[in-house]
Residue, then its C-alpha position, 0 to 999 in steps of 0.5 A: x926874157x926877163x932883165x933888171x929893166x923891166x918886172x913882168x915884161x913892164x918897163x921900170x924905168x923911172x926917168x932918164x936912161x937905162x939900157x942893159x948889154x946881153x948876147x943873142x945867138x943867131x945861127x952859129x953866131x953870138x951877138x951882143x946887143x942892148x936893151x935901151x929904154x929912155x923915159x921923157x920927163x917933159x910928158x913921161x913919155x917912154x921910148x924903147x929899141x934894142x940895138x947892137x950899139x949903144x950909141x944906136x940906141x942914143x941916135x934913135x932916142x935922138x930922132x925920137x925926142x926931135x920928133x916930139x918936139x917938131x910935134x908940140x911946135x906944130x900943135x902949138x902954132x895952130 
């Protein structure tokens, strides 16, 4: 699937958000989805989902950076 997102199946996002709507048919059915990438600007770090809602996405970019952070503490304390 080629989008604005990425160039050669490579992620252009440069930092903060970028996430881009398109429809899939499964069976008979349409179904809308988005293509989410979030780019950390603390590491660079990249985390990418597609979900069927954008707020999907934004909770699991949540879980995701509350997970790094929980990691950095932990490398930190020893």
């Amino acid at each position: 699937m080629t989008t604005k997102m990425n160039k050669n199946g490579v992620s252009t996002c440069k930092a903060g958000e970028n996430y881009e709507k398109f429809q899939m048919t499964i069976g008979r059915k349409r179904r809308t989805f988005y293509h989410y990438d979030y780019r950390d600007t603390a590491d660079n770090g990249l985390f990418s989902c597609v979900k069927p809602t954008l707020e999907a996405c934004r909770r699991e970019r949540d879980e995701w950076l509350k997970a790094k952070e929980n990691k950095r503490k932990q490398i930190m304390r020893q």
